[in-house]
C-alpha positions in Angstrom: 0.0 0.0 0.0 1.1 3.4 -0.8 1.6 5.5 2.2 0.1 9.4 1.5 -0.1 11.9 3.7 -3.5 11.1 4.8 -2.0 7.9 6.7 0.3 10.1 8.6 -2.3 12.9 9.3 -4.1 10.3 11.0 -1.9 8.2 12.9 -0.2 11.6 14.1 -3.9 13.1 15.0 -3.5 16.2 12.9 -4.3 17.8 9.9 -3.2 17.4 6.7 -2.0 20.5 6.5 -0.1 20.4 9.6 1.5 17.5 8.1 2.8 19.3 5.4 4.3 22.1 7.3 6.6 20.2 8.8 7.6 18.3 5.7 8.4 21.7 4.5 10.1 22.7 7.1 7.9 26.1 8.0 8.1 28.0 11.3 5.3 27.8 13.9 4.6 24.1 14.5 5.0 23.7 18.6 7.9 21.5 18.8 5.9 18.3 20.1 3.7 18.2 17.0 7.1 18.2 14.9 8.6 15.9 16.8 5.0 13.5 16.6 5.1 14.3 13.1 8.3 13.0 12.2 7.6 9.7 14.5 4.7 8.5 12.2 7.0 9.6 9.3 9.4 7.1 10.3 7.4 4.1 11.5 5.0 4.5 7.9 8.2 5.1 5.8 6.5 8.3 4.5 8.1 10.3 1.7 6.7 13.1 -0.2 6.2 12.7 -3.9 8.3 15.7 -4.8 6.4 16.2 -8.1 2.9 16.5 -6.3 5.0 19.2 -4.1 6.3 21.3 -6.5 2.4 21.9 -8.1 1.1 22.8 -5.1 3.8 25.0 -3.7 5.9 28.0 -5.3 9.2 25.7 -4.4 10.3 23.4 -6.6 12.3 21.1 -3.9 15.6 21.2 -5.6 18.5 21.9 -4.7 22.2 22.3 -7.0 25.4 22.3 -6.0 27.7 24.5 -8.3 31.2 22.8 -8.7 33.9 24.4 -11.0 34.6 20.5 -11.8 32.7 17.7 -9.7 35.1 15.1 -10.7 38.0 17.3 -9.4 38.7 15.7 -6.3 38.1 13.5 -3.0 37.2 16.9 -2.2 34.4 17.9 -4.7 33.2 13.8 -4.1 32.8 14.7 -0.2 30.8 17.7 -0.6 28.5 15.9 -3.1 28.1 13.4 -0.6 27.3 15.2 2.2 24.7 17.4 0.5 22.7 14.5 -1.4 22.9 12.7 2.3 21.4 15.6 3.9 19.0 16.1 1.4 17.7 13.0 1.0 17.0 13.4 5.4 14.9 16.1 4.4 13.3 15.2 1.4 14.7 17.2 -0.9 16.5 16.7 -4.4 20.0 17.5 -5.4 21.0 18.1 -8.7 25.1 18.7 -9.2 26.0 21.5 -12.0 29.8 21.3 -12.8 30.3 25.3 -14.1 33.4 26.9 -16.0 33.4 30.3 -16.0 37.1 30.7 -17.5 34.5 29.8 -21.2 32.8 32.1 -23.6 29.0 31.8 -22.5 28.7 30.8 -19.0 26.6 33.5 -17.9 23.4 32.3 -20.3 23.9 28.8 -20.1 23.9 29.1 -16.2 21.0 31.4 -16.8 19.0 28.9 -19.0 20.3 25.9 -16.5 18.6 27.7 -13.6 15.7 28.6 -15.0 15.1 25.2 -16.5 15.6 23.5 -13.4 13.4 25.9 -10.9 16.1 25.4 -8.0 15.4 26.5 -4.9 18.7 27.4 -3.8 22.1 26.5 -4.7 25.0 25.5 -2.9 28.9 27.4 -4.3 32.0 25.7 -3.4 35.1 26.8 -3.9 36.6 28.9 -6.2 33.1 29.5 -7.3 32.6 31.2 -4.1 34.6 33.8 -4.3 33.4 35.1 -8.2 31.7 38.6 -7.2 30.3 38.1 -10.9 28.0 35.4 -10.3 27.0 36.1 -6.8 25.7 39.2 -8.5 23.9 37.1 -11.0 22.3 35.2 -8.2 20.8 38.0 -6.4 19.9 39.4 -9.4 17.5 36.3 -10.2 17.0 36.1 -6.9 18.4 32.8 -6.1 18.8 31.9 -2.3 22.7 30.4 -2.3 25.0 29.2 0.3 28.8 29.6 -0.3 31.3 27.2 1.1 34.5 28.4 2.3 34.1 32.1 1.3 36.6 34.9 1.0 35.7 38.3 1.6 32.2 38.2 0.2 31.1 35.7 3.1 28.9 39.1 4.5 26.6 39.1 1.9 24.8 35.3 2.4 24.9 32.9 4.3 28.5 30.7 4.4 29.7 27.2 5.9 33.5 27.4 6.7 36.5 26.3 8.6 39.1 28.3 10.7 41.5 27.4 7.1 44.3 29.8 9.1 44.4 28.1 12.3 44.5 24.5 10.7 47.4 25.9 8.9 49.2 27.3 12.0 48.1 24.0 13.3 49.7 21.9 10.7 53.1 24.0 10.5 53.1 24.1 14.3 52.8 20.2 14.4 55.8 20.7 11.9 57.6 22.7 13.9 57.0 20.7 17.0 58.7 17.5 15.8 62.0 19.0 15.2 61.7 20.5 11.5 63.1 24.3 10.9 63.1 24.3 7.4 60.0 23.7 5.9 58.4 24.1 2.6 54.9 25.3 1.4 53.1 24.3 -1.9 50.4 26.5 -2.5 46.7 26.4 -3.9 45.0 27.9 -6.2 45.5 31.4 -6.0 41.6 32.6 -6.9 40.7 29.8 -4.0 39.9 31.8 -1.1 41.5 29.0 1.3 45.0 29.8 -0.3 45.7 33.1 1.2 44.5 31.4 4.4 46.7 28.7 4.7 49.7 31.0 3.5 49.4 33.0 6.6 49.0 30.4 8.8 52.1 28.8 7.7 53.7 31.8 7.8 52.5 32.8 11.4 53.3 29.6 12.6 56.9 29.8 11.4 57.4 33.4 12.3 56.3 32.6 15.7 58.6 29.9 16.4 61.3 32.1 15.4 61.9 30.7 12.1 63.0 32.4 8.6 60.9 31.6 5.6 63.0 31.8 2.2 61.3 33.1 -0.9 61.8 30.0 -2.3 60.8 27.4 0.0 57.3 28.7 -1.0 55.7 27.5 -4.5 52.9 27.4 -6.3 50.6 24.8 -6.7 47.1 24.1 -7.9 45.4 21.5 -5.7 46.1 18.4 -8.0 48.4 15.8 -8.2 50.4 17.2 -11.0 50.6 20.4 -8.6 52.0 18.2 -6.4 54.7 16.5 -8.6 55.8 19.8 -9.7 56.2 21.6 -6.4 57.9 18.8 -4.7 60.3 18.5 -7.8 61.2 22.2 -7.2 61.5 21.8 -3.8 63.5 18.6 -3.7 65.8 19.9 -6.7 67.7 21.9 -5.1 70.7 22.1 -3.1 69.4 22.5 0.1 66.1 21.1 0.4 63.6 21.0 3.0 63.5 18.5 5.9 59.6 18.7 5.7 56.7 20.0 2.9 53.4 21.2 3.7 51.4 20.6 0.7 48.1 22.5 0.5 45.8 19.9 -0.1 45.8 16.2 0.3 46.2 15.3 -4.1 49.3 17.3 -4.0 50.9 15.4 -0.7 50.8 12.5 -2.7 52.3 14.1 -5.8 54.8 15.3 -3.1 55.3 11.7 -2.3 55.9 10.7 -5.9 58.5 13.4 -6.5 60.7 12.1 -3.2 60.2 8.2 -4.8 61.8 9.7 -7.8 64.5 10.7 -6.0 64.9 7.9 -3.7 64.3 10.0 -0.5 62.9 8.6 2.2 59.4 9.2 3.5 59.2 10.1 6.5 63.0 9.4 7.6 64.2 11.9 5.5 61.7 14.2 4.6 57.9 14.8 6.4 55.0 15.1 4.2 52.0 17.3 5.3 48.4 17.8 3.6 45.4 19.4 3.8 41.2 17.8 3.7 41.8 14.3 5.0 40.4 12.5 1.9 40.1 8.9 1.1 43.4 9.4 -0.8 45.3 10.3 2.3 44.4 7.2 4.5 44.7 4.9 1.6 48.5 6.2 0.7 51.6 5.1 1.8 52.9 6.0 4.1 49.5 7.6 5.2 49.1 11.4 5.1 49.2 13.5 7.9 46.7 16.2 7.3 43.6 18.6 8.7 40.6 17.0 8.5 38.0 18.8 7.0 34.5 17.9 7.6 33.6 18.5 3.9 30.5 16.6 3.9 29.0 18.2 7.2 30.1 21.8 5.9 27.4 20.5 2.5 25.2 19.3 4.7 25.1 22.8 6.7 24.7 24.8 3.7 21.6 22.5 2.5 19.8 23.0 6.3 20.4 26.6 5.7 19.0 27.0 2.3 15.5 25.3 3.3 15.4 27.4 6.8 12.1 29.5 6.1 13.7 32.5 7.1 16.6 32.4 4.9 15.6 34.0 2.1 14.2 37.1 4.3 17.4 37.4 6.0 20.3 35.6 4.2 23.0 37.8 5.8 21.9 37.3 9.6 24.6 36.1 11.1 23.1 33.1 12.5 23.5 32.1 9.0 27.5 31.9 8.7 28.7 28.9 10.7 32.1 27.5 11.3 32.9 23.8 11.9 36.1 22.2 13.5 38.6 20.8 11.9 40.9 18.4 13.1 44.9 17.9 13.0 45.5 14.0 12.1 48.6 12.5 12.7 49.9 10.1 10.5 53.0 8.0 9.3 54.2 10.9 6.8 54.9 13.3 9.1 58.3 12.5 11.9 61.2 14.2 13.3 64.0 15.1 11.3 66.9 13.0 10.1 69.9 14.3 12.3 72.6 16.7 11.2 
């Protein structure tokens, strides 16, 4: 037998209506009914049939996450799913839109995307955050979004973050802790608004321990392997190299890795290896990655329960609205102290 709303309205003892409320998420239902609500949800195995939703409502229950390429990384792969996950709790649908804006055109195939799909929000992650020229797009069409990991437009929406400076200072102080003094950084992507981040809290880190930071012990990078390979090639090649290398994400640790395989140097005995996101790739390498964990998935999953909040789109820069989460330093067999002198 299908279960309708009906069934719940009547095991619960309310309306319809009331029913419906609380599927949608909408303020003013006393926190018992909610609660009684959801119960009969669960025992009848209740879900919505989002089509019959989106006639009767203005919404059209669909969400899209915005990703510059999902197939990118572990990262991009967490994110996705930790909002579908989260979605899927509260009976919403997800739709992923992988979005280039370095092409000719982006601006009306986005628009004709969006308008196609009738989203009710979208989700930005990184560097898609930080582009002032489509967050103007969005509030010119009006579209509630979330960004992840913001730069300096976090003020005008709501955002889901980390502390990306402390976990740096964390990273480089762990570093610094085991012995290391010379100490290299591969950088991101410089229009990702974590780079910046992470490049001061290296570089706080190492200036407050009292340690000098040559020009070129820092290089760039682009979050990918390839990064990765390059960077540790430049770093490795030359006469004096580092003891230890902080790469800024986990892809590039292991393209770190490669580049001291090539060389025959030892991981970690003679050099330490650092990353950044704790991704499958990190536990999975070898030697394992030492790295910050970042709780991608729940950061997605915070930017999907703040898109469907019926007051968000009335008051998308309250403050209530731009949460941090923890992150977390995890030790692991890349990272030891420095061969002796």
């Amino acid at each position: 037998m299908t279960i309708t709303i009906k069934h719940v309205a009547e095991r619960a003892g309310v309306s319809t209506k009331t029913v419906s409320r609380v599927m949608n998420g909408e303020a003013h239902v006393r926190t018992a009914v909610r609660e009684a609500v959801m119960r009969v949800v669960e025992e009848l195995g209740y879900r919505p049939n989002a089509f019959a939703r989106s006639l009767s409502s203005a919404r059209s229950y669909l969400l899209g996450l915005f990703l510059d390429d999902p197939a990118w990384s572990g990262y991009a792969a967490g994110m996705q799913r930790g909002a579908l996950i989260r979605c899927r709790e509260r009976h919403y649908h997800l739709v992923v839109e992988p979005l280039d804006t370095g092409t000719d055109g982006w601006e009306p195939d986005l628009m004709a995307s969006i308008a196609s799909l009738r989203l009710d929000g979208a989700i930005l992650a990184p560097p898609l955050c930080a582009m002032p020229p489509l967050l103007d797009m969005l509030d010119g069409i009006g579209l509630p979004y979330v960004l992840i990991s913001p730069g300096k437009d976090h003020q005008r929406s709501g955002s889901v973050d980390i502390d990306e400076e402390g976990a740096a200072f964390a990273m480089t102080r762990h570093l610094i802790d085991l012995g290391h003094r010379d100490i290299g950084l591969i950088e991101g992507i410089p229009s990702h608004a974590a780079t910046p981040k992470r490049r001061a809290g290296f570089l706080s880190a190492m200036h407050g321990a009292g340690l000098p930071v040559d020009r070129d012990r820092i290089v760039p990078g682009d979050f990918t392997f390839r990064g990765g390979l390059d960077g540790g090639e430049a770093l490795l090649g030359r006469a004096t190299r580092p003891t230890a290398i902080f790469a800024s994400n986990d892809d590039m640790a292991l393209g770190v890795s490669a580049a001291a395989a090539r060389r025959g140097i030892a991981v970690p005995g003679q050099l330490s290896i650092a990353g950044f996101d704790d991704g499958p790739t990190a536990r999975v390498a070898w030697p394992p990655i030492t790295t910050i964990r970042q709780p991608v998935g729940e950061m997605a999953a915070a930017a999907v329960d703040i898109l469907i909040d019926p007051s968000y789109r009335d008051a998308p820069t309250d403050p209530r609205f731009r949460r941090e989460l923890p992150y977390e330093l995890i030790v692991r067999g890349s990272t030891a102290a420095p061969p002796p002198l």
